[in-house]
DRENPAVEX-773787 format. One record per atom (N, C-alpha, C, CB): residue in one letter; x, y, z. Coordinates in steps of 0.05 Angstrom, whole numbers, plus 5000, padded with zeros to 4 digits. Atoms other than C-alpha are relative to their C-alpha. Glycine has a CB too. Layout:
! residues N
aXYZ
...
END
This chain:
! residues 319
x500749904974
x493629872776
x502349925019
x497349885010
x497350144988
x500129902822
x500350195021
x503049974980
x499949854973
x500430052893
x501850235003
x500749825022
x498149864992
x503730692911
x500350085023
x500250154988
x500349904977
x507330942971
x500250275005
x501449895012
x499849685000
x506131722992
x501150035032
x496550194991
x500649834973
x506632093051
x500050275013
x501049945012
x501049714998
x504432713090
x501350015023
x496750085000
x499549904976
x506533123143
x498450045019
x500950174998
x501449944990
x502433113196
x500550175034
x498949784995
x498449834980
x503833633259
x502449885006
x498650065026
x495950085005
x511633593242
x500649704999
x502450125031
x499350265004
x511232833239
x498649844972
x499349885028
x500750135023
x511432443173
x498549815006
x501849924985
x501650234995
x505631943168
x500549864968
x496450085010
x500150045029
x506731423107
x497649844991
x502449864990
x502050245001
x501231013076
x500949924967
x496150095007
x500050215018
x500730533014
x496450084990
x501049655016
x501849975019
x495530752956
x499849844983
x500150194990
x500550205028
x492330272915
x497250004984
x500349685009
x502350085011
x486330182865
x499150444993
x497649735029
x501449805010
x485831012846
x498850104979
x500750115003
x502149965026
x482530932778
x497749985007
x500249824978
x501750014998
x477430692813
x496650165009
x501149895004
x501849744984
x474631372840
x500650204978
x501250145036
x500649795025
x477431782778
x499849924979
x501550184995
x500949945040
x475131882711
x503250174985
x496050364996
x497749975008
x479831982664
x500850344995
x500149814976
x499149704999
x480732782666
x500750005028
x497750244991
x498149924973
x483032712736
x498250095027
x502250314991
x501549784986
x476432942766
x498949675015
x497450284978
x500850194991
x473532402821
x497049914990
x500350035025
x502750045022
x467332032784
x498149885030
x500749674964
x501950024984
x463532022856
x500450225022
x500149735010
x499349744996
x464532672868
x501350175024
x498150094997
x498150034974
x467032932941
x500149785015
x499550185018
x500250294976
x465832262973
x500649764978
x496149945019
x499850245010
x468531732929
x500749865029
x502149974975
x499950184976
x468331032971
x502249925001
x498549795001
x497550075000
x474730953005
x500249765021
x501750245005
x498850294981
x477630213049
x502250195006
x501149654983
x497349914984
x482530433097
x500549665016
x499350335029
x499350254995
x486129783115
x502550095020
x500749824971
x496849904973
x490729893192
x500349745009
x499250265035
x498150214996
x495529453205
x500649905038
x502950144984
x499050034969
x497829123273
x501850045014
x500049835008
x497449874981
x502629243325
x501949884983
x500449905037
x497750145020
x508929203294
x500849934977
x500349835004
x500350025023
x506929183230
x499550124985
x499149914997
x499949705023
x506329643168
x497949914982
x503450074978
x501249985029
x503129773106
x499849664979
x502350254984
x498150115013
x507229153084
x497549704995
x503349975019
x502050234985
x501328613121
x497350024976
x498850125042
x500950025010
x496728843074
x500649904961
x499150165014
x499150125030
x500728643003
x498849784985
x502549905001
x501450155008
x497428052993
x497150104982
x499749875021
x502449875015
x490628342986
x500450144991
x498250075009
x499349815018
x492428862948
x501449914963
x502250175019
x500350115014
x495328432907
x497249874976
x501049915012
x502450145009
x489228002899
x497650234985
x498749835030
x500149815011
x485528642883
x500550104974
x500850075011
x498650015024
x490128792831
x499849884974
x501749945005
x500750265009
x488828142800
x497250004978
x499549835029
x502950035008
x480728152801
x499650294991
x497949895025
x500849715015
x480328922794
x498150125026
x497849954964
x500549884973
x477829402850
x498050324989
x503650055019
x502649765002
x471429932853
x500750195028
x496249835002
x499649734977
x473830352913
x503049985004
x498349965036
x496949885002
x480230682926
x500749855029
x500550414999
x499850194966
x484030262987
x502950185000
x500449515002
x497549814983
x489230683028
x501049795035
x497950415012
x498850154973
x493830293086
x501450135004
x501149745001
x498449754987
x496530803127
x503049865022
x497150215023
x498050104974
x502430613174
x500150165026
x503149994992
x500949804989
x500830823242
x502750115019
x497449915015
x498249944973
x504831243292
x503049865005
x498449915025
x498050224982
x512530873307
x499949774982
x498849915033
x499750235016
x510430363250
x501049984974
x497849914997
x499349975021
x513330233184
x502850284993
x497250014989
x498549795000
x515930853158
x499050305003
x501149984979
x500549654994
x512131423190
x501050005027
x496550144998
x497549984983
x515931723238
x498450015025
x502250274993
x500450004967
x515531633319
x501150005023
x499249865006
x497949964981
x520831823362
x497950155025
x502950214985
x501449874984
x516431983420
x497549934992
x500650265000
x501949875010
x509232143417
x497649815025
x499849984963
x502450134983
x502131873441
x499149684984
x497050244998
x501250265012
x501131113427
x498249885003
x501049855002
x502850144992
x494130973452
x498149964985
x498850115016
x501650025030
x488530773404
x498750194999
x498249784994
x501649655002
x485631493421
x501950104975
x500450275036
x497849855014
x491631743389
x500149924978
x502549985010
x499950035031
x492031253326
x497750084980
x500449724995
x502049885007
x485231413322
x500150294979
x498950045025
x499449694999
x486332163319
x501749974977
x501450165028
x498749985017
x491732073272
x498449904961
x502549845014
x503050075020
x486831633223
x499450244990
x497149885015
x501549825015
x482532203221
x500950244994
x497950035011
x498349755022
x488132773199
x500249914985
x502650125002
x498950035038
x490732393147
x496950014983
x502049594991
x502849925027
x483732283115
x499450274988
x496949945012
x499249725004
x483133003135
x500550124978
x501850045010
x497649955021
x488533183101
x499749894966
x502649825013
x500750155028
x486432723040
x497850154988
x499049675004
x502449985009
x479732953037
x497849864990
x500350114990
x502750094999
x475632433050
x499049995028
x499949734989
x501549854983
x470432493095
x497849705014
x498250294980
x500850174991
x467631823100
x500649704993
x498150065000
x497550235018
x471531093095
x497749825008
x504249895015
x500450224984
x470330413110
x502549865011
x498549824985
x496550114984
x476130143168
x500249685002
x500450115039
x499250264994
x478629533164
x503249995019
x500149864968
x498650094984
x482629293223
x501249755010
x499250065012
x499650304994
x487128743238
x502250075026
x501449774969
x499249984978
x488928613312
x500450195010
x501549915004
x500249714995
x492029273346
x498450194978
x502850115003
x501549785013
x488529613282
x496949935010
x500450014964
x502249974989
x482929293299
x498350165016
x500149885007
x501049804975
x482329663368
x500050274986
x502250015030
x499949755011
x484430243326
x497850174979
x502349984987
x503649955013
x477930173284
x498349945013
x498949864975
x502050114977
x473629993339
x499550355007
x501649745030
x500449654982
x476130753371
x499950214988
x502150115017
x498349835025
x477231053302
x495850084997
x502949744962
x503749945008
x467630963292
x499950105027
x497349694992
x502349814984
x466131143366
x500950244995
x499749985033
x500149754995
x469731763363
x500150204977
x501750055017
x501549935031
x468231893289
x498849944988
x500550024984
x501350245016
x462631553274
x498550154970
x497349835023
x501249835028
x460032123225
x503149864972
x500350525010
x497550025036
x466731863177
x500449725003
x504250214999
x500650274994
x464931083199
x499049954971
x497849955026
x502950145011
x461430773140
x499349705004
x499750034969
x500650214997
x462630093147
x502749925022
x499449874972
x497350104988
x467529703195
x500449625002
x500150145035
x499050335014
x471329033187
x502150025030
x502349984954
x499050044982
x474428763249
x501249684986
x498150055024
x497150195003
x480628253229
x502449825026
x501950234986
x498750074978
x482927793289
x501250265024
x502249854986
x499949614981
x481728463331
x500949925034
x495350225003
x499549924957
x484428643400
x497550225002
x504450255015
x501749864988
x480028943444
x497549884998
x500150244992
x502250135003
x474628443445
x500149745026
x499849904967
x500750194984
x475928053502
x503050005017
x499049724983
x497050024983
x482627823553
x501449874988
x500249905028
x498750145003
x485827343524
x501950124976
x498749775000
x498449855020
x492127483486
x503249835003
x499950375007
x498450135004
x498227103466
x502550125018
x500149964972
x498949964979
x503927033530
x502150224989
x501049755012
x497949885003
x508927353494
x500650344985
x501249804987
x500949734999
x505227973485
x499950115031
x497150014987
x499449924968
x505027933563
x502250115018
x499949815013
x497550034993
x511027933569
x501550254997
x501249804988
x498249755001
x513328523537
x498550225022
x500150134966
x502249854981
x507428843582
x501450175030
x497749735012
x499350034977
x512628723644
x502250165000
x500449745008
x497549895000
x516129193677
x502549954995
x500450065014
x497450075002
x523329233656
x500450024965
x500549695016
x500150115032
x521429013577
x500350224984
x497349864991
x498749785004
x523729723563
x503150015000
x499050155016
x497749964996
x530629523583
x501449734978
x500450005034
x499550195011
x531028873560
x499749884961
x498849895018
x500550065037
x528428893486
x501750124989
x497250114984
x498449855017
x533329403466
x502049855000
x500550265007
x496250164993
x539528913496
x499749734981
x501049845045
x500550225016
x536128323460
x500650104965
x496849905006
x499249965023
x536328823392
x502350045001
x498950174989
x497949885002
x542329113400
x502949665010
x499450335023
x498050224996
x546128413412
x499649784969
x499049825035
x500550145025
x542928133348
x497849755010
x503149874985
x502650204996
x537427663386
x498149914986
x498650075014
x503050025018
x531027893351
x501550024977
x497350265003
x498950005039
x535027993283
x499649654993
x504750124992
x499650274994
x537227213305
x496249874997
x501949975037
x502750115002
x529627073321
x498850054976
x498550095020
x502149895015
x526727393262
x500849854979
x499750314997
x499350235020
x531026873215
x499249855001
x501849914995
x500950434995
x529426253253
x497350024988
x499649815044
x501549985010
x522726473244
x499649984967
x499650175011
x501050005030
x523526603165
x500549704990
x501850234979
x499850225014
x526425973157
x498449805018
x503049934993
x502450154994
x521825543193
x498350044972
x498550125029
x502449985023
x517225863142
x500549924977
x499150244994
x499750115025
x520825633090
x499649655000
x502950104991
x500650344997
x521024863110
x497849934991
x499849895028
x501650175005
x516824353076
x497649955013
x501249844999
x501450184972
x513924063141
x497650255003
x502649945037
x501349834984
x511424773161
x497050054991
x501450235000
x501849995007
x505824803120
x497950234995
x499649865009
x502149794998
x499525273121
x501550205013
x497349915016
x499349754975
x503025573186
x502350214990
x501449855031
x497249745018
x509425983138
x498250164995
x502149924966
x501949715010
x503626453124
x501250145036
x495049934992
x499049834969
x504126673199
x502950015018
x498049895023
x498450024997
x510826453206
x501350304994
x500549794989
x498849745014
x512926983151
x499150405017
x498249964963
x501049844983
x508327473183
x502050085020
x497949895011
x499150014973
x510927403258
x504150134993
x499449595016
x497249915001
x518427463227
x500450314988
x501749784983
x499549685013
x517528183188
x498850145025
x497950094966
x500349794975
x514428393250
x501950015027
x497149955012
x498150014984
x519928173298
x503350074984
x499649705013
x496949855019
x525028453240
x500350325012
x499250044955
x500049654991
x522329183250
x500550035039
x495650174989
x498249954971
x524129123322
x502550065003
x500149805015
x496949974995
x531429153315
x499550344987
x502549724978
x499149735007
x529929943296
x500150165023
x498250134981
x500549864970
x530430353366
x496250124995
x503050355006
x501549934995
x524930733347
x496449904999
x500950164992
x502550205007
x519630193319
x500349825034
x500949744964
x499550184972
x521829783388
x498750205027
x504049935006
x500449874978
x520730383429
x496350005002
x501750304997
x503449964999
x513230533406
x498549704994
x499050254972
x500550334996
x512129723404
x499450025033
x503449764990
x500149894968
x513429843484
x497550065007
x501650255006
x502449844997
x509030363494
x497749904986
x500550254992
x502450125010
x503530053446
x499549825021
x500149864972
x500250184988
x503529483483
x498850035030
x502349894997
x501149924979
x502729733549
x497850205000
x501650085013
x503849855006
x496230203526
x499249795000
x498750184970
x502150165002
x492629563520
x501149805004
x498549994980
x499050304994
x496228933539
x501350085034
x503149884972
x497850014978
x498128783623
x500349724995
x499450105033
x499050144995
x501228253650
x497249644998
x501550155026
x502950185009
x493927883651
x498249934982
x498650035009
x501049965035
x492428013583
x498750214993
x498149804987
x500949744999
x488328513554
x499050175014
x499050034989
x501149894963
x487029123602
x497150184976
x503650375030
x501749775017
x482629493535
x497549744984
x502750214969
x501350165009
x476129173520
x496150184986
x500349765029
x501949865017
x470529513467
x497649814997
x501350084973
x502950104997
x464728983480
x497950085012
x499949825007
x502149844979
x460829373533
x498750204978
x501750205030
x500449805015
x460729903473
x498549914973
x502450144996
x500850085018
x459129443412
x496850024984
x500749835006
x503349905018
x451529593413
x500750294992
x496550005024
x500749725013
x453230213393
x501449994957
x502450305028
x498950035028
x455229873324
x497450014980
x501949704996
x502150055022
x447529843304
x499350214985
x497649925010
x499249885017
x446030123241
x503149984979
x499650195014
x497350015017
x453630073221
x501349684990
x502350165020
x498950334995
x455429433186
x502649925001
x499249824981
x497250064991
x460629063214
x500049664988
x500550045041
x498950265003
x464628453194
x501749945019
x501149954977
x497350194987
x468527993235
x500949764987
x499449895028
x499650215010
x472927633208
x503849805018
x499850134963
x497650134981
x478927133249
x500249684980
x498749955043
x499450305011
x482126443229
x499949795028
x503550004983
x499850024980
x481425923274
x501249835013
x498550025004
x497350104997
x487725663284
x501950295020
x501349924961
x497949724999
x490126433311
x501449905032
x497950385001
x498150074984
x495426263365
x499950365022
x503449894978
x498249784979
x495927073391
x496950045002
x502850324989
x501949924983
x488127213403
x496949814989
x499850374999
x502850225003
x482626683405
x498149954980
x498250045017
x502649955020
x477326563357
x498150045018
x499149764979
x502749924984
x472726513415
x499150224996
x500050005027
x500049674994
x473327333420
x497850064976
x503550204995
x500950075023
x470627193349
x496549974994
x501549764998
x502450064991
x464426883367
x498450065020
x499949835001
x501049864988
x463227283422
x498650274993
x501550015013
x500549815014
x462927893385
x498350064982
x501450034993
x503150085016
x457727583333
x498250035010
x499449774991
x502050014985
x453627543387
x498650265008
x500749875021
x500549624995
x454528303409
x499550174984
x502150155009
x500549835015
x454328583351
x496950034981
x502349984986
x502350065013
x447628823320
x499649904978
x498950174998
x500350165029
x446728413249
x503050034996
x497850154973
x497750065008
x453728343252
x500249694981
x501650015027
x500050225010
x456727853206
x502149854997
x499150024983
x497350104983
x461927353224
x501649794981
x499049825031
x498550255022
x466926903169
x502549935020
x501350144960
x497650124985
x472326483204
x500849674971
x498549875045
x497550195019
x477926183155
x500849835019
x502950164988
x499150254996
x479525503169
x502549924991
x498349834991
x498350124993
x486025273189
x501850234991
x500149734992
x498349735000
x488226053186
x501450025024
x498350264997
x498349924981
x492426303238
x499750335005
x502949914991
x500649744990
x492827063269
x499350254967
x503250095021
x498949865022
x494727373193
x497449834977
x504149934994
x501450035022
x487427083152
x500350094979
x498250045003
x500149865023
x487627623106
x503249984979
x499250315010
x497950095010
x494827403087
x500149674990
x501850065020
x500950305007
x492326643087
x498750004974
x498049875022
x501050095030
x487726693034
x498950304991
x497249725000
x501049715003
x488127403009
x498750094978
x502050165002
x502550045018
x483327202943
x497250085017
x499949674988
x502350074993
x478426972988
x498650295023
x500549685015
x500549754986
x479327593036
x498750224980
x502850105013
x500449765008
x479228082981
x496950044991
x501950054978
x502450025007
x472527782955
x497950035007
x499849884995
x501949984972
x469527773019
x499450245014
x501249855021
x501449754990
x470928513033
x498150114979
x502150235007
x501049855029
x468628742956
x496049965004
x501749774963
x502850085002
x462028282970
x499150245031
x499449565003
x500149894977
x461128613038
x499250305006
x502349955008
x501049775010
x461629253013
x497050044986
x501950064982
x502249985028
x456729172954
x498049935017
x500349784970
x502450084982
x451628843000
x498850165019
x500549785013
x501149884974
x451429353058
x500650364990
x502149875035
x499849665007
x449930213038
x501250115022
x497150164996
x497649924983
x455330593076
x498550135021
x502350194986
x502049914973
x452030803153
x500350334997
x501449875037
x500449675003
x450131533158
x499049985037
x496850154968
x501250014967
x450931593241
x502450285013
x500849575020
x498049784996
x453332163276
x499350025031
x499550304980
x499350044966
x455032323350
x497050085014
x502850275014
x502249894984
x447732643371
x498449754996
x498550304989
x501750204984
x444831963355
x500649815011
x498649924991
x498650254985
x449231573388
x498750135030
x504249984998
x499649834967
x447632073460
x497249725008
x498650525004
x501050315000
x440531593461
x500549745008
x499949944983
x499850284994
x443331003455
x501749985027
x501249844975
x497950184977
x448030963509
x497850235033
x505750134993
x502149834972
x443131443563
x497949705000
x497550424988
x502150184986
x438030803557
x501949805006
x497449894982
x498550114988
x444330393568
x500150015029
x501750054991
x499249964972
x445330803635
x497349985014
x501550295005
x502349964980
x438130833654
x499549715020
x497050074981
END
């Protein structure tokens, strides 16, 4: 079983993602052995980050052996699908989500989100909740304000001018070493998991066009005061659909509180927090992750919810 990478064209722009575990939906003539709906994991990555964030688990996967097909798409400006331009808002990654499946021909996933994917599976069920089945929230944005300064920062006018002079002088290339090697040090400990992390995501910055839609991401949902995009007001509309939250709680760029807030909001939501993880859990202990989505799965039958009965729930909201 060995991850592969594809990719599609989607209106004139290449989208790439990372395929792994497809024996697990076909039979051996080629024909899917759960017929138009085998159960698919879509695993979206965070700002700045690719396909690449999820290796671990995929790994681990690999390892134990995997019953649904897992697809990690790279979104918009990330990795290697292309983004010179375009719409970076989580409407938009959203929207893009649901071509490629589209395009794939599946029709109903389960999203797993970590941080900006998070928000991106948060906006990916309200506004497709008919192709929702289950959702997994991963040290998610969009659950509250708080958010690490140096996400603020890029927030601030000007940080359009200035990130490119910092790539283009060798800064972030400069930063994205110190970073790796920190992670290599002895001393550093547990924290080289998010070390390593933080440096492959401040690597893909030195590309103009990964830096440019970094920008623009950033400002869809991050100001100067922290997050301006917040999906808790909306969360009862998760009942019926089961959700996991899962954060470490050590994470330096968005609270665990957000974490335990969200347990609270969410209807039979169900909440695991890795100890002495950092922003990148599912990279911390990506056994314990993979086990935790597989059980997760198996325990909860995929939601069957579609936009006419959502109208209901949110009219006794307004009443």
């Amino acid at each position: 079983m060995t991850a592969t990478r594809r990719t599609r064209t989607l209106h004139g722009q290449r989208m790439s993602y990372v395929e792994a575990c497809p024996d697990a939906v076909r039979s051996a003539d080629g024909r899917d052995d759960a017929g138009d709906d085998p159960e698919v994991v879509v695993l979206v990555h965070g700002i700045a980050g690719s396909a690449e964030t999820w290796t671990p688990v995929l790994q681990a996967f690999e390892a134990t052996g995997c019953d649904r097909l897992l697809l990690a798409p790279e979104l918009l400006g990330h990795g290697e699908s292309a983004g010179v331009g375009g719409d970076f808002s989580l409407g938009a990654y959203a929207n893009g989500l649901r071509d490629l499946l589209a395009v794939l021909g599946h029709r109903r996933v389960t999203v797993v989100g970590h941080s900006l994917g998070g928000g991106v599976a948060m906006q990916f069920a309200y506004q497709f909740p008919e192709m929702c089945s289950r959702l997994v929230l991963v040290a998610s944005g969009g659950l509250g304000r708080g958010v690490s300064p140096v996400l603020r920062l890029a927030a601030l006018p000007g940080a359009e001018w200035v990130l490119p002079v910092l790539a283009s002088t060798g800064l972030l290339g400069l930063g994205a070493r110190g970073l790796r090697l920190a992670a290599s040090l002895p001393t550093t400990g547990p924290g080289a998991v998010g070390l390593r992390e933080a440096a492959r995501h401040a690597a893909s910055l030195t590309e103009r066009a990964h830096l440019d839609a970094f920008v623009d991401t950033v400002r869809s949902v991050i100001g100067p005061g922290g997050q301006r995009i917040s999906g808790t007001d909306r969360l009862y509309l998760t009942e019926g659909l089961p959700t996991l939250v899962v954060w470490g709680d050590r994470d330096p760029v968005i609270p665990v509180g957000h974490a335990r807030r969200a347990g609270e909001l969410i209807p039979h939501g169900r909440l695991e927090i890795f100890e002495g993880a950092g922003h990148f859990p599912h990279c911390y202990e990506p056994e314990r992750f993979a086990a935790l989505l597989t059980e997760f799965c198996d325990a909860n039958a995929p939601a069957e919810i579609d936009v006419a009965s959502l109208g209901p729930r949110v009219a006794s909201r307004g009443a």
